[in-house]
PDB file of N, CA, C and O in Angstrom:
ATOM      1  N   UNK A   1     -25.732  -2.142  -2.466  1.00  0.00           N
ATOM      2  CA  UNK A   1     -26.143  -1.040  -1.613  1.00  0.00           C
ATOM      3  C   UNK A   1     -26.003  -1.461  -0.156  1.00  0.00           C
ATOM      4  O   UNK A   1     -26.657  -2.413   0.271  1.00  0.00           O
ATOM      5  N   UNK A   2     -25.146  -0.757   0.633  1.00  0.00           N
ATOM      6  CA  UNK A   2     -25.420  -0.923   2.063  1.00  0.00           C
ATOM      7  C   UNK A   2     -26.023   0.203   2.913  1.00  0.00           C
ATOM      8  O   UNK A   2     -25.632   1.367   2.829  1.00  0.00           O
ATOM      9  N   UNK A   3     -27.120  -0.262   3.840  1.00  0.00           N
ATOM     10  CA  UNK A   3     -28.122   0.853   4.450  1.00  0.00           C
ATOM     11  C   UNK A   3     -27.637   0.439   6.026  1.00  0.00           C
ATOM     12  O   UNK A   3     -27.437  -0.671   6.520  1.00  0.00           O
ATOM     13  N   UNK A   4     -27.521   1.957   6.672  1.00  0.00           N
ATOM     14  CA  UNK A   4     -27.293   1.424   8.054  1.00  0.00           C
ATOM     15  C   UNK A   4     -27.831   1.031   8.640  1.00  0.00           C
ATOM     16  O   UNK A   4     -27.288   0.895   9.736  1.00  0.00           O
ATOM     17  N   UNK A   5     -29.200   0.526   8.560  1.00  0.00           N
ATOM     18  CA  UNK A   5     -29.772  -0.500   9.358  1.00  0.00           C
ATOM     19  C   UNK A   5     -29.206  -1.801   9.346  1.00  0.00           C
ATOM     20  O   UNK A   5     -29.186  -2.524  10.341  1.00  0.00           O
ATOM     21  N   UNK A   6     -28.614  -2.200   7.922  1.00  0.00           N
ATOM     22  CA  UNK A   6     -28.028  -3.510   7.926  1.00  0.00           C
ATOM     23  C   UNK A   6     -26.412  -3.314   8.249  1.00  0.00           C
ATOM     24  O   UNK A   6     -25.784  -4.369   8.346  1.00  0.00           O
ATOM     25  N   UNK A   7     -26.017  -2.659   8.343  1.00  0.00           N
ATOM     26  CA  UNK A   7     -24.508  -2.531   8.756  1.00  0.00           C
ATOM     27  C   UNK A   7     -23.917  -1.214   8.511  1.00  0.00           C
ATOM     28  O   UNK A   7     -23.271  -0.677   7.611  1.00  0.00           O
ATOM     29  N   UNK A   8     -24.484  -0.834   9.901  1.00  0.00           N
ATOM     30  CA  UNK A   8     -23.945   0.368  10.444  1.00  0.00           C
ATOM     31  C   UNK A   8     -22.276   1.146  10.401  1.00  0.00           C
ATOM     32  O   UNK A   8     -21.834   2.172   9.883  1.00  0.00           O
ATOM     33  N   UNK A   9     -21.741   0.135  11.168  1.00  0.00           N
ATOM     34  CA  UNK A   9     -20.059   0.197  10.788  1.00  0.00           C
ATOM     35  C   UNK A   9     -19.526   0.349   9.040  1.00  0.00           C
ATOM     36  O   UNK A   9     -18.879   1.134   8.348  1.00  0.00           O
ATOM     37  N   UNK A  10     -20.008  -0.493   8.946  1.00  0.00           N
ATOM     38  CA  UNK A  10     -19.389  -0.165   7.002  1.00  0.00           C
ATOM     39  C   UNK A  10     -20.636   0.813   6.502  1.00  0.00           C
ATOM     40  O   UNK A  10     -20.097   1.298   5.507  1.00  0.00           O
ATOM     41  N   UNK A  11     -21.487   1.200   6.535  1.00  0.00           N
ATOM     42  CA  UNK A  11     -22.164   2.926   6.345  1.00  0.00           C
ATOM     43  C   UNK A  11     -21.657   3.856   6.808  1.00  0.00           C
ATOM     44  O   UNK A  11     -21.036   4.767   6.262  1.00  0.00           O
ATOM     45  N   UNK A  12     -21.934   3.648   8.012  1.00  0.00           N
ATOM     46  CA  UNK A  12     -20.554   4.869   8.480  1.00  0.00           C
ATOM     47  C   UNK A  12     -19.047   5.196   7.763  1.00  0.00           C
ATOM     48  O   UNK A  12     -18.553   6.322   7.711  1.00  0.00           O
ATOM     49  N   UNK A  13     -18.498   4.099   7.283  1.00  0.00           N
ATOM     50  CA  UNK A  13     -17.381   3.887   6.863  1.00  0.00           C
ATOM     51  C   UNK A  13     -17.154   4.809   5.210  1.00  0.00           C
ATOM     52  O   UNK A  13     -16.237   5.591   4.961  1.00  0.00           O
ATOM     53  N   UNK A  14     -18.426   4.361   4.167  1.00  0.00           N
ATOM     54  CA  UNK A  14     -18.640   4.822   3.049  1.00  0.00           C
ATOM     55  C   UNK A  14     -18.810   6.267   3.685  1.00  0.00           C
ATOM     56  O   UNK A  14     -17.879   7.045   3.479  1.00  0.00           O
ATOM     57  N   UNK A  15     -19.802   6.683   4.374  1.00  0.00           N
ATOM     58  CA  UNK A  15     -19.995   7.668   4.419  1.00  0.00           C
ATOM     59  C   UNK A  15     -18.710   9.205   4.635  1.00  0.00           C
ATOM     60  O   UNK A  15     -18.599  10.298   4.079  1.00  0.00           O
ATOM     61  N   UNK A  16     -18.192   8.708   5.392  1.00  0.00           N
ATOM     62  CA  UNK A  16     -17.162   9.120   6.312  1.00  0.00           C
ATOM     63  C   UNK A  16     -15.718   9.213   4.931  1.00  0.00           C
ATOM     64  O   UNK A  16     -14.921  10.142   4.798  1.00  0.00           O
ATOM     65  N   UNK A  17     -15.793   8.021   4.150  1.00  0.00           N
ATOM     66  CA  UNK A  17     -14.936   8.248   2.990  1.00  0.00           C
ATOM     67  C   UNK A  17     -15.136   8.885   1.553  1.00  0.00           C
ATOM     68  O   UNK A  17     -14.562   9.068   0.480  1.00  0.00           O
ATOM     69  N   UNK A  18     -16.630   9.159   2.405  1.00  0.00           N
ATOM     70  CA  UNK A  18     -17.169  10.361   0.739  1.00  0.00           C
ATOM     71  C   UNK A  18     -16.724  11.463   1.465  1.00  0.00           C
ATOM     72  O   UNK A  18     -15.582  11.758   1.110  1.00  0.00           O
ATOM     73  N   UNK A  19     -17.260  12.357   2.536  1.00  0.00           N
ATOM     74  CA  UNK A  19     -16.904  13.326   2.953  1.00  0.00           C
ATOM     75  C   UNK A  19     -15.303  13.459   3.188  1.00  0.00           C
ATOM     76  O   UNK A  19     -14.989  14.609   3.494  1.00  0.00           O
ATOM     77  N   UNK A  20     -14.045  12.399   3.104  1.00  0.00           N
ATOM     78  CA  UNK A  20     -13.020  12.799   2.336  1.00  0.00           C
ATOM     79  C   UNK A  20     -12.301  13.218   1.572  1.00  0.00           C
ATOM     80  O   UNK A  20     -11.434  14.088   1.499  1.00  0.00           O
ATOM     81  N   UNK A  21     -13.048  12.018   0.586  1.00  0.00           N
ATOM     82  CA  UNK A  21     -12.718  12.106  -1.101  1.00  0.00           C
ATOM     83  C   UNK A  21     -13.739  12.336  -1.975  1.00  0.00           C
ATOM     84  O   UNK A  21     -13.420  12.075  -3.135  1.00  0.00           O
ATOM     85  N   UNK A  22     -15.257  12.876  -1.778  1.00  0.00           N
ATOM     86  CA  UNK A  22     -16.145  13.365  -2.700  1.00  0.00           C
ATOM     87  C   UNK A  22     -16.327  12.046  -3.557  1.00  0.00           C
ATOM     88  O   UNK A  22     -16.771  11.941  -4.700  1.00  0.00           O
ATOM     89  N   UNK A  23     -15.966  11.286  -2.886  1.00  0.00           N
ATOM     90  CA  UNK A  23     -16.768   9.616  -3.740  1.00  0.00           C
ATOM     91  C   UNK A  23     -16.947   8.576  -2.550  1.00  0.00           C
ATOM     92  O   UNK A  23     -16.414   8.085  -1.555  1.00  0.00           O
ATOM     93  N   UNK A  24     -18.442   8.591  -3.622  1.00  0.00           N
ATOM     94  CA  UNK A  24     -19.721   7.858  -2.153  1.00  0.00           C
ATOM     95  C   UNK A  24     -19.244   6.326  -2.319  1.00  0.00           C
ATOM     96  O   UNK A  24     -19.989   5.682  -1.580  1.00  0.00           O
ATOM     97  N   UNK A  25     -18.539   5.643  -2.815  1.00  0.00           N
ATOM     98  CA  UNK A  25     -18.506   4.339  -3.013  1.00  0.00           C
ATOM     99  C   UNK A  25     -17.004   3.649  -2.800  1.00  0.00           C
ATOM    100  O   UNK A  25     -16.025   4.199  -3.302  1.00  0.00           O
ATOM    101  N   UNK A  26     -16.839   2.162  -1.873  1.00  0.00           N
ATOM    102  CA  UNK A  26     -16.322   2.095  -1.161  1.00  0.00           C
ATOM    103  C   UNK A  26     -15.712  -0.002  -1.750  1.00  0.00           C
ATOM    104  O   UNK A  26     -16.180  -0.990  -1.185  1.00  0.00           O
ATOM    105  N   UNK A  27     -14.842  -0.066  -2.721  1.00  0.00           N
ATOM    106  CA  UNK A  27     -15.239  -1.460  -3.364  1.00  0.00           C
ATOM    107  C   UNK A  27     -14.552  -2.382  -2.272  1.00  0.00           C
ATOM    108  O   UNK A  27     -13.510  -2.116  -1.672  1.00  0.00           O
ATOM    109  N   UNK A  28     -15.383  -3.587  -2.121  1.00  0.00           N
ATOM    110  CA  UNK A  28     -14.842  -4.202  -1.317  1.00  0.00           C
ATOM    111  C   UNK A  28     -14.403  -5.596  -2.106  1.00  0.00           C
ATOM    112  O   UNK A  28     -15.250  -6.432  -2.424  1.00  0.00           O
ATOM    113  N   UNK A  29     -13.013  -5.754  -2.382  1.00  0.00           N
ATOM    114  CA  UNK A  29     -13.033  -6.884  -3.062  1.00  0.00           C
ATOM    115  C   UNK A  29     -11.803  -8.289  -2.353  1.00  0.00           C
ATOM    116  O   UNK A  29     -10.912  -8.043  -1.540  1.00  0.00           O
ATOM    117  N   UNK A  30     -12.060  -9.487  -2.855  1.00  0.00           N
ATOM    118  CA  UNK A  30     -11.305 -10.287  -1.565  1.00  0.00           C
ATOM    119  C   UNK A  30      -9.672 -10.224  -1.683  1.00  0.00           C
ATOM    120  O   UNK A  30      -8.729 -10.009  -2.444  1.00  0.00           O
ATOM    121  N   UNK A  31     -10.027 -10.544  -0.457  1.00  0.00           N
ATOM    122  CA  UNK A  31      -8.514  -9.958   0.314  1.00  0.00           C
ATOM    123  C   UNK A  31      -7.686 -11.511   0.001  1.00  0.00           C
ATOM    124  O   UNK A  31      -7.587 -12.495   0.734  1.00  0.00           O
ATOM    125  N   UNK A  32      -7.181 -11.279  -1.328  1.00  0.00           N
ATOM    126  CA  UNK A  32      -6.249 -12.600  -0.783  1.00  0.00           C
ATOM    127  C   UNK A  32      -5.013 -12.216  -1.772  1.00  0.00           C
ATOM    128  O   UNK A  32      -5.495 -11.627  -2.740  1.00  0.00           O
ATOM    129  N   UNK A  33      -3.348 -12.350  -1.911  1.00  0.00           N
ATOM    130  CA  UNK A  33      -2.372 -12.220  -2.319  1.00  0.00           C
ATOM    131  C   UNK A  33      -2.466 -13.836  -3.615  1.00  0.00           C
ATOM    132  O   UNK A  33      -2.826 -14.909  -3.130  1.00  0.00           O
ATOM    133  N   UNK A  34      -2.045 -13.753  -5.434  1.00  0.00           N
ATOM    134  CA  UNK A  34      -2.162 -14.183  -6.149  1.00  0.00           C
ATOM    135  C   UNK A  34      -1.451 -15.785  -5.400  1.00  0.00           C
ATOM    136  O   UNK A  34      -0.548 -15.801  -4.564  1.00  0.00           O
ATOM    137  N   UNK A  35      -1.996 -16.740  -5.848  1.00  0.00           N
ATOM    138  CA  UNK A  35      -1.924 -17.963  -5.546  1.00  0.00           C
ATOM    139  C   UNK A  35      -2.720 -18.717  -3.784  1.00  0.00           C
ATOM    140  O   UNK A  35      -3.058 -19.827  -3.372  1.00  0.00           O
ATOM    141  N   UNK A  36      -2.694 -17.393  -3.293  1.00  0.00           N
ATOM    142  CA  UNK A  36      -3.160 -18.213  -1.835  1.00  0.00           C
ATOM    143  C   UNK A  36      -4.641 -17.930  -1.656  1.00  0.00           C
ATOM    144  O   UNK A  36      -5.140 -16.859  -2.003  1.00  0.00           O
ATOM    145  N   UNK A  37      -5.319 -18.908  -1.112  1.00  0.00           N
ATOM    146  CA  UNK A  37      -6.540 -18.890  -1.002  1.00  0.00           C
ATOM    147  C   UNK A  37      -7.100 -17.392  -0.317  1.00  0.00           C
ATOM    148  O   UNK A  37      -6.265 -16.574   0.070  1.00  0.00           O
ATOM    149  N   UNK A  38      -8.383 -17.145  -0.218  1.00  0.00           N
ATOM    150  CA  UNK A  38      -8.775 -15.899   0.595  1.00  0.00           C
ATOM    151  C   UNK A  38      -8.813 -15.842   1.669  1.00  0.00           C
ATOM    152  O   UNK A  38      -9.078 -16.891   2.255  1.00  0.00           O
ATOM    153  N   UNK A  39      -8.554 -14.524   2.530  1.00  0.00           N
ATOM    154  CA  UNK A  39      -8.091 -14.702   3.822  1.00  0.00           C
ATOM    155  C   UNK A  39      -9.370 -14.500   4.288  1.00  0.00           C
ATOM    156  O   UNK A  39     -10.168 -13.663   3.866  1.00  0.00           O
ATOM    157  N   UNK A  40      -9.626 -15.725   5.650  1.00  0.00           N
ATOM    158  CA  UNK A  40     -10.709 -16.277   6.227  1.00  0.00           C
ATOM    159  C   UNK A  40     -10.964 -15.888   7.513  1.00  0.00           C
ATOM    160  O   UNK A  40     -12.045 -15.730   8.081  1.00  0.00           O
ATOM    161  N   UNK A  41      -9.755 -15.739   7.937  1.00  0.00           N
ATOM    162  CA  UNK A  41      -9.683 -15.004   9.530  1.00  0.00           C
ATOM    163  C   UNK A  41      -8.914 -13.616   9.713  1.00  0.00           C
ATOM    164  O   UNK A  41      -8.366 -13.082   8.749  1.00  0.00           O
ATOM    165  N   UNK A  42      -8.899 -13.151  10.773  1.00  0.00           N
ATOM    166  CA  UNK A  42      -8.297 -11.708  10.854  1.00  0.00           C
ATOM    167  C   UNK A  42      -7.001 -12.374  11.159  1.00  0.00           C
ATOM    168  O   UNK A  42      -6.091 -11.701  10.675  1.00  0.00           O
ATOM    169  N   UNK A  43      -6.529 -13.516  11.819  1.00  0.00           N
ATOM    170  CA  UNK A  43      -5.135 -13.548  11.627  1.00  0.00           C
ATOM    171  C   UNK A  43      -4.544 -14.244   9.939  1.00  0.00           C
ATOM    172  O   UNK A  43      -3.395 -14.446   9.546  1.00  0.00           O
ATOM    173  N   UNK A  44      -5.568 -14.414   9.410  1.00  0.00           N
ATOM    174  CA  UNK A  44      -4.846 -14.875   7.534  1.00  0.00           C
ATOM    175  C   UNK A  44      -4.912 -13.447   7.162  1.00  0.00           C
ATOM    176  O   UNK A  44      -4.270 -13.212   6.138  1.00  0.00           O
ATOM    177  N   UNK A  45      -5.419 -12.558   7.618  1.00  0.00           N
ATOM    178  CA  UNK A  45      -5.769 -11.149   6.833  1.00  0.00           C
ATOM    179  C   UNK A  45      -4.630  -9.802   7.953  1.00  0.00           C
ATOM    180  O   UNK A  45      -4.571  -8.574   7.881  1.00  0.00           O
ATOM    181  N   UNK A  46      -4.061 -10.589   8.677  1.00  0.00           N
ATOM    182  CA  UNK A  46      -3.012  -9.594   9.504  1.00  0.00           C
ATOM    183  C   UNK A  46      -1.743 -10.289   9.267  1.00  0.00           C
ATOM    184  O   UNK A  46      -0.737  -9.902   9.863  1.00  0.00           O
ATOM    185  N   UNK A  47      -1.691 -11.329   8.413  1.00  0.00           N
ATOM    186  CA  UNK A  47      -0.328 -11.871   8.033  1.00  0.00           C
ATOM    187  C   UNK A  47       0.004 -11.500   6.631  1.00  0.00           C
ATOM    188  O   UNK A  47       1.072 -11.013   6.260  1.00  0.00           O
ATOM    189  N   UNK A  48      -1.128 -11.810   5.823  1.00  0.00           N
ATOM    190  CA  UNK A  48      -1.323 -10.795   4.502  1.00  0.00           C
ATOM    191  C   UNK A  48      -0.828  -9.574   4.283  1.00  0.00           C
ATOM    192  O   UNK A  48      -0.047  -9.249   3.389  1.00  0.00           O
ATOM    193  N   UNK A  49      -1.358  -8.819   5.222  1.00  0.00           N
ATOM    194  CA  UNK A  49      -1.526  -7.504   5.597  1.00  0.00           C
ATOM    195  C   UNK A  49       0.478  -7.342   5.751  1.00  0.00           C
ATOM    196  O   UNK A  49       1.237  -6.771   4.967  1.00  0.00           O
ATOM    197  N   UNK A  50       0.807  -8.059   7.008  1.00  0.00           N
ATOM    198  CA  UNK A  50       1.832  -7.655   6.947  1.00  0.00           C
ATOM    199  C   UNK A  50       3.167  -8.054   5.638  1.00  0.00           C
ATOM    200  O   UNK A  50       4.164  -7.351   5.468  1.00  0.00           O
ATOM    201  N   UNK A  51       2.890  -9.158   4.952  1.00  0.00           N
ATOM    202  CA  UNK A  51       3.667  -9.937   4.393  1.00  0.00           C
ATOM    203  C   UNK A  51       3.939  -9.056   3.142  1.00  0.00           C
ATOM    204  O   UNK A  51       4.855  -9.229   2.338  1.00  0.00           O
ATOM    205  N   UNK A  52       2.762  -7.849   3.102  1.00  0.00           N
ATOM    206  CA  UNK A  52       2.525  -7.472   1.045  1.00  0.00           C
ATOM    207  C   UNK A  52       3.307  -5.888   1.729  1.00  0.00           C
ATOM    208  O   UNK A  52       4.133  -5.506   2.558  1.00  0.00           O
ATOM    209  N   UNK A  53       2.077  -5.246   0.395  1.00  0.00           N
ATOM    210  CA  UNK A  53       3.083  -3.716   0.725  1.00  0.00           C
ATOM    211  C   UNK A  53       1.741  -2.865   1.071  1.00  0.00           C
ATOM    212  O   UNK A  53       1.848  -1.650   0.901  1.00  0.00           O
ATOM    213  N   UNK A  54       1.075  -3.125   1.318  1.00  0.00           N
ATOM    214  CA  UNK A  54      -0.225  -2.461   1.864  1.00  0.00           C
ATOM    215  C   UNK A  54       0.170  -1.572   3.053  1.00  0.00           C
ATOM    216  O   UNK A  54       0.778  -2.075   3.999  1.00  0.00           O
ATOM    217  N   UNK A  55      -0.197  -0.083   3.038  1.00  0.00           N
ATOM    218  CA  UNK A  55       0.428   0.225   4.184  1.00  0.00           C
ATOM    219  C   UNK A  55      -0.973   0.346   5.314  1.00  0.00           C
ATOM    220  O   UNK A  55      -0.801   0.722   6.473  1.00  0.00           O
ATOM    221  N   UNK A  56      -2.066   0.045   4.883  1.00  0.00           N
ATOM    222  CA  UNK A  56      -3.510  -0.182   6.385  1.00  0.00           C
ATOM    223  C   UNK A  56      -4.248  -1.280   6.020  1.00  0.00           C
ATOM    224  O   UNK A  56      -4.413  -1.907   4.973  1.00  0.00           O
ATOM    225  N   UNK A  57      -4.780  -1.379   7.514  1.00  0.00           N
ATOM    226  CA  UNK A  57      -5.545  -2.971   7.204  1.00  0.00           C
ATOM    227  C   UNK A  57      -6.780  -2.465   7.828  1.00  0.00           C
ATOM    228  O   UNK A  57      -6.684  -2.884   8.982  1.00  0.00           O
ATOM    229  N   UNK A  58      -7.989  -1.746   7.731  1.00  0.00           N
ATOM    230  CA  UNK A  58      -9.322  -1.723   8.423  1.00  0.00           C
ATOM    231  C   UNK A  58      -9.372  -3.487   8.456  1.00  0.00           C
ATOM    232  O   UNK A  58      -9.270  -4.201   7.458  1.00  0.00           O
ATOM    233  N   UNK A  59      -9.555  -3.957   9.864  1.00  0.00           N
ATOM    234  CA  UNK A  59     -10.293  -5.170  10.456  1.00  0.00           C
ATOM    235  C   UNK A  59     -11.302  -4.623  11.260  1.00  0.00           C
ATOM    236  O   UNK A  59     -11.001  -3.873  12.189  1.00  0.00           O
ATOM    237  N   UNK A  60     -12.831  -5.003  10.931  1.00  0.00           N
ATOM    238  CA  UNK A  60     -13.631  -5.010  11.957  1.00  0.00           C
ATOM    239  C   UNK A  60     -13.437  -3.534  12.068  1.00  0.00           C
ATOM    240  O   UNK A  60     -13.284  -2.884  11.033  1.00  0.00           O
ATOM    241  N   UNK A  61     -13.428  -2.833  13.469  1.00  0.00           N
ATOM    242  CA  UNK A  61     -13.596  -1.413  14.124  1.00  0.00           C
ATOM    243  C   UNK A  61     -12.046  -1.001  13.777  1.00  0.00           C
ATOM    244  O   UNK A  61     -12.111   0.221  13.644  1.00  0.00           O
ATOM    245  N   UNK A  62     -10.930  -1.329  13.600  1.00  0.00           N
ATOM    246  CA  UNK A  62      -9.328  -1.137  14.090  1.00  0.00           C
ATOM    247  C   UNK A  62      -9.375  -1.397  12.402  1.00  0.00           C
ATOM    248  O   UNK A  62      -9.978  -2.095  11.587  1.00  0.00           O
ATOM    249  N   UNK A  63      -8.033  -0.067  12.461  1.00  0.00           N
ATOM    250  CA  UNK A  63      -7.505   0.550  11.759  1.00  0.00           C
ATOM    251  C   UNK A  63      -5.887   0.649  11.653  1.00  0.00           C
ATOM    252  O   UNK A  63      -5.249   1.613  12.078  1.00  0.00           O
ATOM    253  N   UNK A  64      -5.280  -0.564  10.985  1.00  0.00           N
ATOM    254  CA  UNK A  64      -4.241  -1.095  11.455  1.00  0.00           C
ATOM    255  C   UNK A  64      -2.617   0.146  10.787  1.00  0.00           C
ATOM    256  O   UNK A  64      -3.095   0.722   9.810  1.00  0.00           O
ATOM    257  N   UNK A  65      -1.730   0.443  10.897  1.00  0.00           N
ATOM    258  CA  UNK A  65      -0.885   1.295  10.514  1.00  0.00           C
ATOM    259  C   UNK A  65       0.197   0.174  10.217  1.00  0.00           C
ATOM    260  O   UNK A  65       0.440  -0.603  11.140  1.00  0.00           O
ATOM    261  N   UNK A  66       0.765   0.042   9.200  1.00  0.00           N
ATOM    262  CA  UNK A  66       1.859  -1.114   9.233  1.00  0.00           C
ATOM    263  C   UNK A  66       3.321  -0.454   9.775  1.00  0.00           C
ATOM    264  O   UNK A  66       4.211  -1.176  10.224  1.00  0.00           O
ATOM    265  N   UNK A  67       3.450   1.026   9.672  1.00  0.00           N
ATOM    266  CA  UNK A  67       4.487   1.623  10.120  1.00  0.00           C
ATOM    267  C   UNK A  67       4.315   1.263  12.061  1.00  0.00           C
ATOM    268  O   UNK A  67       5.334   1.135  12.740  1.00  0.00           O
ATOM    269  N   UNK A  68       2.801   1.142  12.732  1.00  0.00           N
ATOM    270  CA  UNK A  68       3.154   1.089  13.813  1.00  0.00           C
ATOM    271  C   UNK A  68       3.023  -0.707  14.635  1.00  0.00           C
ATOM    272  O   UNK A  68       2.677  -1.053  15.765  1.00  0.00           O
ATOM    273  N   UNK A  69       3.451  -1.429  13.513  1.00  0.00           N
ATOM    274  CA  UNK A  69       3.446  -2.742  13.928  1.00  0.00           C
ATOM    275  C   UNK A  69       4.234  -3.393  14.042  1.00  0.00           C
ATOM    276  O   UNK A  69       4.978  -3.412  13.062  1.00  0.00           O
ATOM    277  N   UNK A  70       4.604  -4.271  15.135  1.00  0.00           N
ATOM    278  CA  UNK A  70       6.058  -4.285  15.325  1.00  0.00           C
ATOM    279  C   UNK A  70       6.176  -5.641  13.632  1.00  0.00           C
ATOM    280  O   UNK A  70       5.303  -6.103  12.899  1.00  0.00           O
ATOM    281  N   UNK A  71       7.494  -5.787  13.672  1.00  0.00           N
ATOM    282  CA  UNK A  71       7.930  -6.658  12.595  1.00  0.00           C
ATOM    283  C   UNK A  71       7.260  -8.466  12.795  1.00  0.00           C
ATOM    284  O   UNK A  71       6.787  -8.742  13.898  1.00  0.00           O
ATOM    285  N   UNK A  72       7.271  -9.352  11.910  1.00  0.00           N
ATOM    286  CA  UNK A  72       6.763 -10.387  11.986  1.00  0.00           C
ATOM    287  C   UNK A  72       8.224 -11.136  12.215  1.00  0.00           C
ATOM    288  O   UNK A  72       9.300 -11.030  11.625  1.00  0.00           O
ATOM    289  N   UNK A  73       7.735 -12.028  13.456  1.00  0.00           N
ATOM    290  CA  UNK A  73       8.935 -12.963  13.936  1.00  0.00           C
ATOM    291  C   UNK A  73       8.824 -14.322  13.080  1.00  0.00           C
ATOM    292  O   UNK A  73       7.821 -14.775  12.530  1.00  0.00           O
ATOM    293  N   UNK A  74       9.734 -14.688  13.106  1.00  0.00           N
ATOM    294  CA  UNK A  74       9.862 -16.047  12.404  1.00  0.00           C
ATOM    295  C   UNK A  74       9.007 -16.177  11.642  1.00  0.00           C
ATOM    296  O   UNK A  74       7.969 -16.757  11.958  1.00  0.00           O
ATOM    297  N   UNK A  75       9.268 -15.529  10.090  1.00  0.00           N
ATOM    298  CA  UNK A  75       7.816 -15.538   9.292  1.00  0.00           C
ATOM    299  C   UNK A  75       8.578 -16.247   8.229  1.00  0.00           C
ATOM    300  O   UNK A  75       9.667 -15.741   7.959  1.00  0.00           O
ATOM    301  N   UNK A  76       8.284 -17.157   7.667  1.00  0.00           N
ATOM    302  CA  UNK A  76       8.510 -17.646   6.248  1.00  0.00           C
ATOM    303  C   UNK A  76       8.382 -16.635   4.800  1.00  0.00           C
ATOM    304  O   UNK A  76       7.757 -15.575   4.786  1.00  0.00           O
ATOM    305  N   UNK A  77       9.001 -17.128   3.799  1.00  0.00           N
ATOM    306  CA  UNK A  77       8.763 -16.421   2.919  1.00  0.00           C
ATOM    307  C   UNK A  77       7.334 -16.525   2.219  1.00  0.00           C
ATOM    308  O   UNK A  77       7.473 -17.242   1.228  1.00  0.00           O
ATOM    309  N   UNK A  78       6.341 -16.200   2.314  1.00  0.00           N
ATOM    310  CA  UNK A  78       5.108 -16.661   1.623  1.00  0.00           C
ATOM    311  C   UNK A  78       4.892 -17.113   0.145  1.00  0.00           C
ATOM    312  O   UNK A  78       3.971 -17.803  -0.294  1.00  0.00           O
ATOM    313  N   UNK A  79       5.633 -16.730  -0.324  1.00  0.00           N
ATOM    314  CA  UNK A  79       5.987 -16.947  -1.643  1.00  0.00           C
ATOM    315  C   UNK A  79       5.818 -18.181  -2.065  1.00  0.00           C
ATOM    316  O   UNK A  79       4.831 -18.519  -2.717  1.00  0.00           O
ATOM    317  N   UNK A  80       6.781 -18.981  -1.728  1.00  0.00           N
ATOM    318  CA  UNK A  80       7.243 -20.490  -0.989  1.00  0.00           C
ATOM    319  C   UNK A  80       5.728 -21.492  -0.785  1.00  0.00           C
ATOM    320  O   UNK A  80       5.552 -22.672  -1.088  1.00  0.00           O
ATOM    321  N   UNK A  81       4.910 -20.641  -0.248  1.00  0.00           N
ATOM    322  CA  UNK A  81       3.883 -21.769   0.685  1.00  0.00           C
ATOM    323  C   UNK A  81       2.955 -21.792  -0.526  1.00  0.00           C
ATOM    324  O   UNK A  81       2.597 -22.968  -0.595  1.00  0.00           O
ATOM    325  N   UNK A  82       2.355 -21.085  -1.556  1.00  0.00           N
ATOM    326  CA  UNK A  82       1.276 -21.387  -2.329  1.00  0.00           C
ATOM    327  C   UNK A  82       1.670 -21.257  -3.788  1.00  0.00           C
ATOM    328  O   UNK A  82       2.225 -20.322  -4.364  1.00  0.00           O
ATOM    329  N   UNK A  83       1.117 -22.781  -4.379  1.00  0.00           N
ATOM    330  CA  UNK A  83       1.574 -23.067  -5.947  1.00  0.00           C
ATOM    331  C   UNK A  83       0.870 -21.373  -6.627  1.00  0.00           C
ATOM    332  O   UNK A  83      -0.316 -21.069  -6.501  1.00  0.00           O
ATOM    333  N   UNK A  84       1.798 -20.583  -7.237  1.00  0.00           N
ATOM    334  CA  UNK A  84       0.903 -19.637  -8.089  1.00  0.00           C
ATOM    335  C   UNK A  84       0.096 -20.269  -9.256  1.00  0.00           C
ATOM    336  O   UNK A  84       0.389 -21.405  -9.628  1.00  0.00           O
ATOM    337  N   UNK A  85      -1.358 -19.265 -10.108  1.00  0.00           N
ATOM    338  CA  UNK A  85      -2.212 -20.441 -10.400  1.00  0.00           C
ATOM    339  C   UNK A  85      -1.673 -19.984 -11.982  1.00  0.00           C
ATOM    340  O   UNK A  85      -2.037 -20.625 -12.967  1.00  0.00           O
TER     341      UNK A  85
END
């Protein structure tokens, strides 16, 4: 249960996505792509973000659009960097 006294931003957030979609509940589960650890910072979770096929990233207040981000420069294949388990 989250009450907006304890976190206002993500209440608002549920709330705001029931009066969308007529469902009050909002799962939050970790953000990490199969083999690589969970993303710990907003830049492991904006490289993620860009690397998969996710097309938004809510960080914090920002509401990321992957159509309006420019492309990742010199990015490795991620694939590559973590033993799958």
């Amino acid at each position: 249960m989250v009450t907006r006294e304890e976190s206002p931003l993500y209440y608002d957030l549920i709330a705001e996505f029931e009066k969308v979609t007529g469902v009050p509940i909002v799962i939050n589960t970790s953000f990490n792509v199969r083999g690589e650890p969970i993303a710990c910072t907003p830049h492991d979770a904006y490289l993620r973000f860009m690397r998969t096929n996710m097309d938004q990233l809510v960080l914090g207040p920002y509401l990321l659009d992957k159509k309006e981000q420019p492309p990742l420069r010199e990015d490795v294949d991620w694939r590559t960097l973590f033993e799958l388990d």
